[in-house]
N, C-alpha and C positions, 0 to 999 in steps of 0.2 A: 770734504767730498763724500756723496752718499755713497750708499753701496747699489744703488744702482744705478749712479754714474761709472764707477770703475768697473762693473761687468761690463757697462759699455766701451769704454776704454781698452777692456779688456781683450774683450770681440775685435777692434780694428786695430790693435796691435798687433794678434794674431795675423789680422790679415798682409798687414803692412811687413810683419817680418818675413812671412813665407811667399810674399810678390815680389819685396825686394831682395830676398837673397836668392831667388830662383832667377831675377832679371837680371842681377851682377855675375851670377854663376856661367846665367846665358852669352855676356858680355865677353869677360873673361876667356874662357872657350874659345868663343871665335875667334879674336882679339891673339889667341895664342897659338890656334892653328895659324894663322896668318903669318904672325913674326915668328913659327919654330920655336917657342918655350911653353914650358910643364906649369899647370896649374892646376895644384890639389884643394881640392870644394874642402874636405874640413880644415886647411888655414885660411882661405878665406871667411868660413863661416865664425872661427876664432879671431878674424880679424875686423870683422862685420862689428862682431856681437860686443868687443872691447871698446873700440870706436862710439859705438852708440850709446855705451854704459858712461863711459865719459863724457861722453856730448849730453848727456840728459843732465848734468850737475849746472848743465849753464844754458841750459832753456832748447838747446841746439833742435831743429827736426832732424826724422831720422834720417841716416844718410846711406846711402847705395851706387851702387855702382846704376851710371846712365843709357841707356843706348845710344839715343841723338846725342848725346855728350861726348860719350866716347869716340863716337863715329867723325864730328866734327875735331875732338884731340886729334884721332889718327889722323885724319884729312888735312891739317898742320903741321905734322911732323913730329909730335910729339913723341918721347921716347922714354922718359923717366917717370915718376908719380912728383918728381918736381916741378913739372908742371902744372901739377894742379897748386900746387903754390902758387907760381905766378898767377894764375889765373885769378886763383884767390885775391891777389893783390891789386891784378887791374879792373876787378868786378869793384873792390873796395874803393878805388880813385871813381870808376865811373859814379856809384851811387854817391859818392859824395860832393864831386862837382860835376859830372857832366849828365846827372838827371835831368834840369831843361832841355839840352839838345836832342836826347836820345828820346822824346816823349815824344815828339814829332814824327820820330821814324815808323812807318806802317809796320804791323805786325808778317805782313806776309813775308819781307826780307829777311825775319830771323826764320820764319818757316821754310823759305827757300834753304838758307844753309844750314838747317837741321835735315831738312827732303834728302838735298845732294849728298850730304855727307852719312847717310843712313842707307841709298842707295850703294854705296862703296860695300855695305855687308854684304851685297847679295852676289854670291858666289855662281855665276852663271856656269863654270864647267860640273859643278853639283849635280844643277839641272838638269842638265844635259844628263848628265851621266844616268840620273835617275829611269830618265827613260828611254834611254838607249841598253838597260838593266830590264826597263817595263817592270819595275817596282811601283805597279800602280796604287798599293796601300799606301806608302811613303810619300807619294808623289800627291795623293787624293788627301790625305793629311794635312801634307805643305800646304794644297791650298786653300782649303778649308781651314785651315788657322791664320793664315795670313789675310786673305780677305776679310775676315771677323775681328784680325787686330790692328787692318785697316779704317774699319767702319768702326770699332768699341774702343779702342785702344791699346796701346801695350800692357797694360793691365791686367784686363779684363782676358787680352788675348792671353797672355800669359799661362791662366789660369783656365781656361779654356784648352791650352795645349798641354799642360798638367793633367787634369780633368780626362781628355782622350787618351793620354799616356798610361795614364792608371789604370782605364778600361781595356787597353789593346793587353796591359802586361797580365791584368785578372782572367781576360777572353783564354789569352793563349796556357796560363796556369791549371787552366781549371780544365781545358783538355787532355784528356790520357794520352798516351804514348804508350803503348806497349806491342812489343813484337815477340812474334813466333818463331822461334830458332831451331832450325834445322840441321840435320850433320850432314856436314859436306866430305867427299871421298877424302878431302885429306886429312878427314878427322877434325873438323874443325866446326864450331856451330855460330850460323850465320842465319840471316833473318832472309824472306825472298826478297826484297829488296837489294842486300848484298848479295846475293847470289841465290842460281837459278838448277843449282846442281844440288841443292839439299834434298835428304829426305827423311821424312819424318821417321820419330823414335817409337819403336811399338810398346807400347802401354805407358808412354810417358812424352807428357805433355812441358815443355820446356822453354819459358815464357822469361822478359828480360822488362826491367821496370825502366822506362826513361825518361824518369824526373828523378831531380835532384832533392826535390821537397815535397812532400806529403804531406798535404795538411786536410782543413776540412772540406775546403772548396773544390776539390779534385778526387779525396777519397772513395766519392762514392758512384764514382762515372769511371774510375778506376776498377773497384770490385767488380761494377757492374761487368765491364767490360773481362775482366778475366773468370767472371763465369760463363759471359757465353762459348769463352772457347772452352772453359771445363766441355759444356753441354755440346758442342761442336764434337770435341775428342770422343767422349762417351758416344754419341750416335758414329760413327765413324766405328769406332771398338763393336759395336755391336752389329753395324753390318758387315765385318769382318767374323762375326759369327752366325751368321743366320744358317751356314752349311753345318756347325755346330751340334751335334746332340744334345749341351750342354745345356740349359735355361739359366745357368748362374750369371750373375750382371758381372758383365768387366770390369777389372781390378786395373784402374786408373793413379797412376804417379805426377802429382801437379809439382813442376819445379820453375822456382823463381829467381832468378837473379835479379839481387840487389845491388850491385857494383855500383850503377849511380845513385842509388839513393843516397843521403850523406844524412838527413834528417826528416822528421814524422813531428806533428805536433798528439797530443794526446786520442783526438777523434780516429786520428789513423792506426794508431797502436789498439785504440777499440776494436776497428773495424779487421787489424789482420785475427786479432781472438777471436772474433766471433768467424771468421772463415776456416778457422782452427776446426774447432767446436764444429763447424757443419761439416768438413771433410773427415773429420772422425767418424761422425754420426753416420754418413756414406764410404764409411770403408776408399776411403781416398786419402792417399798420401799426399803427405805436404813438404816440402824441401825447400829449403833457403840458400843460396850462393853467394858467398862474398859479402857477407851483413859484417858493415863495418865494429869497431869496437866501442863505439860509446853506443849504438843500437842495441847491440848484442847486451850491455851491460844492464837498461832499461829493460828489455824482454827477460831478462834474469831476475829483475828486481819485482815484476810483474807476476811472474810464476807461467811467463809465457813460454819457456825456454823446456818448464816442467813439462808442460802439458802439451808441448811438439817433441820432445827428444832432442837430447843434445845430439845426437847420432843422427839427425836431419840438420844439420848446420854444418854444410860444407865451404870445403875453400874452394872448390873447381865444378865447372858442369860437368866433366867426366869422373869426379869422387861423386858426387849426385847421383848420377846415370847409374852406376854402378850400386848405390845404395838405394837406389829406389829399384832397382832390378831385383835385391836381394829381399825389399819388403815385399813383394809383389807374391814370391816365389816362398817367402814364407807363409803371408797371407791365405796364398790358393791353399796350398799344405794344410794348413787348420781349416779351411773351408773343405776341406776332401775329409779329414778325420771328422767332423762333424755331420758328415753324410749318415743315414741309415745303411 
């Protein structure tokens, strides 16, 4: 065999393993919402993949789990995976004697009870529910993948519903979340969203990160975004001073809660240094909340830890609050002794 037949080979392997263990995966699922029992994707995909290694010693094609197969098992009663033994066995009697008779039989009768028994999948309280919910994404989804795996196939649809799947989880990744957190009278800080009685903290800015993961594709709509409310707070501080005699620029405390963050890939841990680096250079405090421990052990190993102060890595927003209160107030102090 050349080597550029097994690249090719190689390619619809690829393709063949990742349609069919996503169609069985599919199968499975349903199949187990249905009867009330647990089915975990990596023993099936251990079960896939064993199956197939053995079947390839003796010429076998690959094997997967069916839809129309399944749906026609269910539609029978079937209840065990000994079933597909039998099955096995009276496929083996027919192709050995009853091929003359069955060659006569028009193709649309086996179409017919694959149709009926594929219709049995479709969960019509689902439906409903969708949009009686007006989860018009999910619902606009549903049928744009379905008409598409009506008209191309299960295949093709398959991979098509993959494909959109992938796009919807990157869409919604790559949007920031972050809110502004306010104290509320009972001491407590909440976003306006959660509540409508907060108010804001003077000379400190107290921001909450909500993603789980930091990576490249969000890091920078992220920054983005928590500079404009830098730039928000700061104009804000300064028309709070316009009665002022002062002309000195306001002495701004940016603090972050990390509580969900869990993990950053490298472009992220770039991007918080370099906002290091800028809020030094602007005499702007920087404060960290809640930065778990394998974070914290990276930012150490970086010399990021160095060059924020360990003494900006708190456990609470009100240990924060209180330490960016006390930069604030040391800060102006050296900007007074440095007067003429």
């Amino acid at each position: 065999m050349s080597l550029h037949q097994t690249a090719h080979l190689i390619d619809a392997a690829v393709v063949i393993s990742i349609v069919g263990f996503v169609e069985s995966v599919v199968v499975a699922k349903e199949f187990s919402a249905k009867h009330h029992y647990q089915v975990s994707s990596n023993r099936e995909l251990l079960a896939l993949g064993a199956s197939n290694i053995v079947a390839s010693f003796f010429r076998s094609f690959p094997t997967f789990g069916s839809l129309p197969r399944s749906g026609v098992a269910n539609a029978t009663g079937a209840k065990t995976p000994l079933a597909g033994l039998f099955t096995a066995l009276v496929l083996g009697i027919c192709i050995q004697f009853l091929i003359p008779t069955f060659a006569y039989m028009p193709r649309v009768i086996m179409a017919a009870v694959i149709f009926r028994a594929s219709l049995l999948l479709i969960e019509e309280h689902e439906i409903i529910y969708m949009f009686k919910v007006r989860a018009w994404n999910d619902a606009s989804i549903m049928v744009i993948v379905g008409i598409l795996t009506f008209l191309l196939g299960i295949e093709k649809g398959i991979i098509i519903a993959i494909g959109i799947s992938i796009f919807m989880v990157v869409k919604r990744t790559t949007l920031p979340r972050l809110a502004v957190l306010l104290r509320t009278p009972t001491g407590k800080f909440k976003s306006k969203e959660e509540s409508d009685q907060g108010q804001p903290i003077d000379g400190v800015l107290l921001v909450r990160l909500e993603e789980n993961y930091l990576y490249y594709a969000n890091i920078g709509q992220t920054q983005a975004l928590l500079t404009r409310q830098v730039e928000e707070a700061l104009m804000d501080a300064r028309n709070m001073q316009r009665g002022d005699e002062s002309n000195s620029e306001p002495t701004l405390c940016v603090i972050i809660n990390m509580k969900w963050v869990e993990n950053m890939d490298v472009s992220s841990q770039l991007a918080v240094e370099s906002l290091v680096e800028e809020f030094h250079a602007r005499s702007i405090g920087l404060f960290l909340v809640r930065l778990n421990t394998d974070l914290r052990v990276r930012f150490e190993r970086s010399g990021l830890v160095a060059k924020l102060g360990s003494d900006h890595l708190c456990l609470t927003n009100a240990l924060a609050i209180q330490a960016a209160i006390d930069w604030r107030r040391q800060m102006e102090k050296n900007a007074a002794h440095e007067l003429p």
